[in-house]
VOBA-1610 file (N, C-alpha, C; in pm, whole numbers, padded with zeros to 5 digits, always signed):
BEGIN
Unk-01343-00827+02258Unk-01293-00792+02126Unk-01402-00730+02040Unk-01354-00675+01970Unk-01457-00583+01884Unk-01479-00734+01749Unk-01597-00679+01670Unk-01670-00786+01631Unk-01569-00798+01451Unk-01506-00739+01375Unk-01405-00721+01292Unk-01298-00825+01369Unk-01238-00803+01519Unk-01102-00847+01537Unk-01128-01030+01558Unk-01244-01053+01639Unk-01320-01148+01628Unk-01331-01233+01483Unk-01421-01156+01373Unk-01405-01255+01271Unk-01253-01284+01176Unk-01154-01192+01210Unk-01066-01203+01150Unk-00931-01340+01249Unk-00943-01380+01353Unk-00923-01479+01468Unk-00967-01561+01421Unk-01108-01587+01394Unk-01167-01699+01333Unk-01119-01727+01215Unk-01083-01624+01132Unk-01026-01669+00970Unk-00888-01755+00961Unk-00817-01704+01070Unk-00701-01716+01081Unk-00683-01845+01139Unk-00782-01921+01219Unk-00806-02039+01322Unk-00797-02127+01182Unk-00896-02087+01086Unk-00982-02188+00994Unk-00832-02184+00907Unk-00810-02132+00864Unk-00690-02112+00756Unk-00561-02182+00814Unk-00542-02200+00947Unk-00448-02283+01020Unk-00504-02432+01022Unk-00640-02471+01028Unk-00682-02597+01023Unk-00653-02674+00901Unk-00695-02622+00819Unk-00675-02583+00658Unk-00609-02647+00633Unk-00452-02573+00696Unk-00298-02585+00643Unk-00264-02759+00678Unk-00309-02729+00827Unk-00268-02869+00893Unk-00350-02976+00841Unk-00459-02954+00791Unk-00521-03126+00672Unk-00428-03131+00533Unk-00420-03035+00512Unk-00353-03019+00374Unk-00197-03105+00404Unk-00100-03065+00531Unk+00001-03105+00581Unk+00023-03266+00606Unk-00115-03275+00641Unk-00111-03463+00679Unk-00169-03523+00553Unk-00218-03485+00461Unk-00270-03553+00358Unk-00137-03568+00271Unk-00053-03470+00268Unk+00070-03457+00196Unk+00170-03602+00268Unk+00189-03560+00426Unk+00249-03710+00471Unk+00205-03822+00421Unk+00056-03811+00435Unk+00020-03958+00415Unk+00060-03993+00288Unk+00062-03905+00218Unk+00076-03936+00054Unk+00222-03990-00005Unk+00315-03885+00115Unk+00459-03935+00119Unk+00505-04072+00132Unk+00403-04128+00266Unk+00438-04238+00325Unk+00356-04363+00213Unk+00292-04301+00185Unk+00270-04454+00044Unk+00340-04463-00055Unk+00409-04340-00062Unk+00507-04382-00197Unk+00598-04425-00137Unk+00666-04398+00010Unk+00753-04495+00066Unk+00735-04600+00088Unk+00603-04659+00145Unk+00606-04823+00146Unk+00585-04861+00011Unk+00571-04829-00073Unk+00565-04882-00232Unk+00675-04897-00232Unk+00800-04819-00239Unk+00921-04771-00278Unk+00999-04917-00197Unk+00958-04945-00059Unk+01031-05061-00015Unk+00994-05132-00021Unk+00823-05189-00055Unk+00785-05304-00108Unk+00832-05316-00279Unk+00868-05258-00338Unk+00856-05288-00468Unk+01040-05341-00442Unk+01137-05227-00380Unk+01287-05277-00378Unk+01309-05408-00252Unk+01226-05398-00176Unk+01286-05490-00081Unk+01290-05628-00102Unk+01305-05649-00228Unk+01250-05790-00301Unk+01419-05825-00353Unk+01470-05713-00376Unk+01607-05646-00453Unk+01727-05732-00368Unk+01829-05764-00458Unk+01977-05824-00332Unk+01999-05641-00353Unk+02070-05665-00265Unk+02158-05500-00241Unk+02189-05419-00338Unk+02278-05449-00441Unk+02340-05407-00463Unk+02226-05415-00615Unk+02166-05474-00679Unk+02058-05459-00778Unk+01921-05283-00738Unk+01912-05331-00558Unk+01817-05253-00484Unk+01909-05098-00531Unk+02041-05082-00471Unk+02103-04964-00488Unk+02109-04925-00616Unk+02187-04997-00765Unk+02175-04946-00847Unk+02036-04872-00933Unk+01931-04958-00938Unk+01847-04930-00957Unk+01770-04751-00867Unk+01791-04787-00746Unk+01751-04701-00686Unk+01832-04542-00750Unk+01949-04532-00747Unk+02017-04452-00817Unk+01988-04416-00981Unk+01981-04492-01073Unk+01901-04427-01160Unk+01785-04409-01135Unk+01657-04423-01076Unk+01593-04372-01046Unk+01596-04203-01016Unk+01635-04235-00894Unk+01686-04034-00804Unk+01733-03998-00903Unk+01830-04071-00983Unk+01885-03919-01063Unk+01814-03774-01124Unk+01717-03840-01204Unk+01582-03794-01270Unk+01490-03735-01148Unk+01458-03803-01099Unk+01373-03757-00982Unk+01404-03641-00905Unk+01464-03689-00817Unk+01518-03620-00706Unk+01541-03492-00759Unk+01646-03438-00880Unk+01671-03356-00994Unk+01575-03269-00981Unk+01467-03344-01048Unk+01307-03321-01101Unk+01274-03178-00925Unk+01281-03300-00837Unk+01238-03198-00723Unk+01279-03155-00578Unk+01427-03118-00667Unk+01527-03027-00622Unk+01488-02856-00701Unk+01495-02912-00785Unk+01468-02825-00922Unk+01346-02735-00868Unk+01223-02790-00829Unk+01075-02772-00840Unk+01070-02671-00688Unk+01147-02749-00617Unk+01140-02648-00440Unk+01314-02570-00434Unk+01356-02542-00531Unk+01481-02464-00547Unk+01586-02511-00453Unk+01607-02657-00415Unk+01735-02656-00360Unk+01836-02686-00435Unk+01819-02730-00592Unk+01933-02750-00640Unk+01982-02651-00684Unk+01937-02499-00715Unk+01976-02376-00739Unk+02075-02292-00571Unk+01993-02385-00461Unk+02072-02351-00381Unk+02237-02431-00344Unk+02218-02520-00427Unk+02316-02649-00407Unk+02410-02596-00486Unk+02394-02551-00648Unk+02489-02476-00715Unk+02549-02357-00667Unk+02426-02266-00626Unk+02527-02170-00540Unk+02625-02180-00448Unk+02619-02336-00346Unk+02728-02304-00271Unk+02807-02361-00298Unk+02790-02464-00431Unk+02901-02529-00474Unk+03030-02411-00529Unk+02907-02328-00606Unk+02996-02209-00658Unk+03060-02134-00549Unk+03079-02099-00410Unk+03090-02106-00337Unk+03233-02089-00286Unk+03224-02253-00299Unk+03311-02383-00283Unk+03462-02398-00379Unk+03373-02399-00481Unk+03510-02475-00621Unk+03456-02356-00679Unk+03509-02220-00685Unk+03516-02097-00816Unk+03535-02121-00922Unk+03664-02234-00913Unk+03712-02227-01019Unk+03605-02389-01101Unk+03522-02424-01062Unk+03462-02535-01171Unk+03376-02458-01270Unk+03350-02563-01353Unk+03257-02486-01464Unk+03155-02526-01420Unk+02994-02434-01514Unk+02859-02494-01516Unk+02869-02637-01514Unk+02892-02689-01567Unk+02929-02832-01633Unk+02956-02919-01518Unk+03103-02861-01482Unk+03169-02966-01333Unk+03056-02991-01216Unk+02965-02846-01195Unk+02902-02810-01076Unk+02775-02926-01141Unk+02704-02975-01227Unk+02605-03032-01291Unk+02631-03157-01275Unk+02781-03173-01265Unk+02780-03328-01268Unk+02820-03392-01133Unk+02853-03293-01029Unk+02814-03328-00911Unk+02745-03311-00862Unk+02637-03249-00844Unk+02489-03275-00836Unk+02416-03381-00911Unk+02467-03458-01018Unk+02420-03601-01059Unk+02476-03727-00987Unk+02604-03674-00975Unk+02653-03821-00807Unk+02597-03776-00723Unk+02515-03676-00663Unk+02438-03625-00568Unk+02340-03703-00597Unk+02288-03709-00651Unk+02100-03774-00680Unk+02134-03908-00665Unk+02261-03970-00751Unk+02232-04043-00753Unk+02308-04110-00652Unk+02373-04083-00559Unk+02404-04124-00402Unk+02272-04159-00357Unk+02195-04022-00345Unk+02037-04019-00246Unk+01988-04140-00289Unk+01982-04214-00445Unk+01910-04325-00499Unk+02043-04422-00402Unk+02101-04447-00389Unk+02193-04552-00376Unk+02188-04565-00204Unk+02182-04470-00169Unk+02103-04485-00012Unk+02022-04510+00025Unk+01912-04488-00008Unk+01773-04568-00016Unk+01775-04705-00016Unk+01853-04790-00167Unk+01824-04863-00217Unk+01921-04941-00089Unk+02014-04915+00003Unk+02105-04997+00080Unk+01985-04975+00217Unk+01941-04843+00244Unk+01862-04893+00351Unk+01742-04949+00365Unk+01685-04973+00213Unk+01563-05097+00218Unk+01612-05200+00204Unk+01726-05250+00179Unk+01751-05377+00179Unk+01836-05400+00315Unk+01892-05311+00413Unk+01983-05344+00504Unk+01995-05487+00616Unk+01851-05517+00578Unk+01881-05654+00664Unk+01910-05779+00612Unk+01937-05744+00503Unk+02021-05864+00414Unk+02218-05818+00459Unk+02246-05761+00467Unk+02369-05739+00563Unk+02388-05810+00673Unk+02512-05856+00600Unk+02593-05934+00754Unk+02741-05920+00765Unk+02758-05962+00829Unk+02948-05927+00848Unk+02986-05944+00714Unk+02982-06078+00612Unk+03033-06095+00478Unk+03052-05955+00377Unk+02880-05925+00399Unk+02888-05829+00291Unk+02974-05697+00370Unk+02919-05661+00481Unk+03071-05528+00526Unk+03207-05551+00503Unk+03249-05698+00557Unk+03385-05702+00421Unk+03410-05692+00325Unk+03288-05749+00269Unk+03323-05644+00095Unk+03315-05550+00052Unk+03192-05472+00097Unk+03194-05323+00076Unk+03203-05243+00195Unk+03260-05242+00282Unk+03236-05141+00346Unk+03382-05100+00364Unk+03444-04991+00392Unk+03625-04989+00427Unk+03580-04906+00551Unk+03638-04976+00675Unk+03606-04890+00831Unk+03777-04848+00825Unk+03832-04691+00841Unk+03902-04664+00852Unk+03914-04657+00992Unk+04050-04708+01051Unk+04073-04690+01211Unk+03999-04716+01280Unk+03960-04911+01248Unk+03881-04957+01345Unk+03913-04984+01475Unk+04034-04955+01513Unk+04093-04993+01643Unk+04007-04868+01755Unk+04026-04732+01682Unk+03995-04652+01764Unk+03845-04682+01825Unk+03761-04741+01712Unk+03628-04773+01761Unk+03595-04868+01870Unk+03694-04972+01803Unk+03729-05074+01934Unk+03750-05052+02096Unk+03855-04926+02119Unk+03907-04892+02226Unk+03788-04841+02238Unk+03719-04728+02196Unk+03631-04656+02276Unk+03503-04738+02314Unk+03494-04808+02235Unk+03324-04943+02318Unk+03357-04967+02396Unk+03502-04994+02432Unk+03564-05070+02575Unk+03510-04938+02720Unk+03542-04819+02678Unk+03556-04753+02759Unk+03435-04666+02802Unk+03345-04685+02683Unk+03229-04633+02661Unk+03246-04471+02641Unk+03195-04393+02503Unk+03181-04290+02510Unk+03050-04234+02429Unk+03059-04067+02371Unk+02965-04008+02317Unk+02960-03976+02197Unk+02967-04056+02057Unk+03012-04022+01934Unk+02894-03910+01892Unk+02901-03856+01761Unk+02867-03756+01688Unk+02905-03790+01540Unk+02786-03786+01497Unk+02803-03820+01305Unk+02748-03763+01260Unk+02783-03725+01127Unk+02717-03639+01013Unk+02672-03757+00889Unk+02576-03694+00813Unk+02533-03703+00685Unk+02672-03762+00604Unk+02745-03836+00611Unk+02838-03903+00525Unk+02817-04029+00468Unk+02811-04026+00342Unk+02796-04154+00256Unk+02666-04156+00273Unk+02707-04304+00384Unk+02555-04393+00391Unk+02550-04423+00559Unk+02590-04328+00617Unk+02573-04266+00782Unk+02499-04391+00844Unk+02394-04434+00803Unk+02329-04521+00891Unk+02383-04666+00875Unk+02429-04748+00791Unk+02505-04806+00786Unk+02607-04815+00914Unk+02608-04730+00996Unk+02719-04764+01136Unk+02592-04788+01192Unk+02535-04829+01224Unk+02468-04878+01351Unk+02435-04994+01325Unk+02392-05064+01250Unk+02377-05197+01137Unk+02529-05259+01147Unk+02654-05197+01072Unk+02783-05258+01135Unk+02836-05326+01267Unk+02791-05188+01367Unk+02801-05255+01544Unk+02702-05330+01534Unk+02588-05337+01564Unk+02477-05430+01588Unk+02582-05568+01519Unk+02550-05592+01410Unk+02685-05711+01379Unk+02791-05744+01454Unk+02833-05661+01515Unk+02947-05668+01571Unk+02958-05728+01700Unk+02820-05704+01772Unk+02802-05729+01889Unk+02769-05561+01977Unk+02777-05489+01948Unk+02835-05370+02015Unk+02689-05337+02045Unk+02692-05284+02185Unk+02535-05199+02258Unk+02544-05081+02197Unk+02441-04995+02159Unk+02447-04859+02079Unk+02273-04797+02100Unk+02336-04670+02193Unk+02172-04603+02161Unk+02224-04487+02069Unk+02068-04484+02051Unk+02146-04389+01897Unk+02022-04220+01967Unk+02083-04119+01953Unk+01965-03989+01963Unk+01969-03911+01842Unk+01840-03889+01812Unk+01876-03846+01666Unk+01741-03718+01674Unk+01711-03631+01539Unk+01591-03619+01531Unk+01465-03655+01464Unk+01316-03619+01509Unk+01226-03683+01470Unk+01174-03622+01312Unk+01118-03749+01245Unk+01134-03700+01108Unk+01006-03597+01097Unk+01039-03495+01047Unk+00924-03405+01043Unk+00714-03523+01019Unk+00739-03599+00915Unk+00615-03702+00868Unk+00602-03778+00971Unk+00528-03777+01054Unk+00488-03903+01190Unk+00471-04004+01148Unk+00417-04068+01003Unk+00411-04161+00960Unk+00512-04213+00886Unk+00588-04165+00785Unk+00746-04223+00776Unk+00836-04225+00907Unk+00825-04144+00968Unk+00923-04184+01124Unk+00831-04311+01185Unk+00730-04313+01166Unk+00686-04474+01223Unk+00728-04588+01138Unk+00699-04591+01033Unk+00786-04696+00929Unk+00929-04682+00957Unk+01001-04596+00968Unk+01154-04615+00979Unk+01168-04696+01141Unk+01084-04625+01229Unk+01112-04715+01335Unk+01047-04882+01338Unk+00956-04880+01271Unk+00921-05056+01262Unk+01039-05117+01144Unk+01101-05064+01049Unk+01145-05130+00983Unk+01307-05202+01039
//
């Protein structure tokens, strides 16, 4: 290589190293506000852990949706979606938005206070039979992002039911290690 293409390889090496300290200092930084976040709620009964957690996100989450533009992308496809809502309508579902994200949190730091009792009270399993039949027979489910999604595997486990779950890995190596010890 000529001695230009050379130092410009090297710039490009260093500027990639760079990125990647900058990248893990950011995880690490993530992952302490998450074990704060479940040491400070996991003290919480459920349903104190969730509310709380939800006003919280509202503000927050808001805050940085706002800051990395997904809530500008969230309005657009709401607009999308419902033409006919106003500024207004589209604003205030994006505030049960935040404050879902708070109310999910706050159920999956506390989830091992769950037991059959509390899924009878809050949980409504529509067409539990079908779930029934298929454990018998064994098959391949598929779930989306609904509600509080993880909440089914916590249900079976109660239930008795064997369940591997495949999912993907969380981009932070260190919050995907806390989610798997917790």
């Amino acid at each position: 290589f000529r001695k230009d293409v050379r130092k410009k390889i090297n710039l490009n090496m260093q500027k990639r190293h760079t990125i990647r300290k900058l990248k893990i200092a950011r995880y690490y930084l993530e992952y302490i506000i998450v074990k704060f976040i479940f040491w400070v709620f996991g003290f919480a009964k459920i349903k104190k852990a969730s509310n709380l957690c939800a006003l919280i996100a509202k503000p927050v989450v808001r805050l940085i949706c706002k800051i990395n533009g997904r809530h500008a992308k969230a309005i657009e496809n709401l607009t999308l979606c419902f033409p006919e809502k106003t500024c207004l309508q589209k604003e205030q579902i994006m505030d049960k938005f935040y404050e879902n994200v708070g109310r999910f949190v706050g159920e999956y730091i506390t989830q091992n206070q769950m037991d059959e009792k509390w899924f009878a009270e809050n949980v409504e399993l529509i067409n539990p039979e079908i779930l029934d039949e298929n454990f018998k027979t064994g098959f391949f489910g598929i779930t989306g992002h609904f509600g509080n999604w993880e909440l089914l595997h916590k249900y079976l486990a109660i239930k008795g039911e064997r369940l591997n779950i495949i999912y993907r890995r969380q981009n932070n190596e260190f919050i995907e290690k806390a989610f798997i010890d917790s």
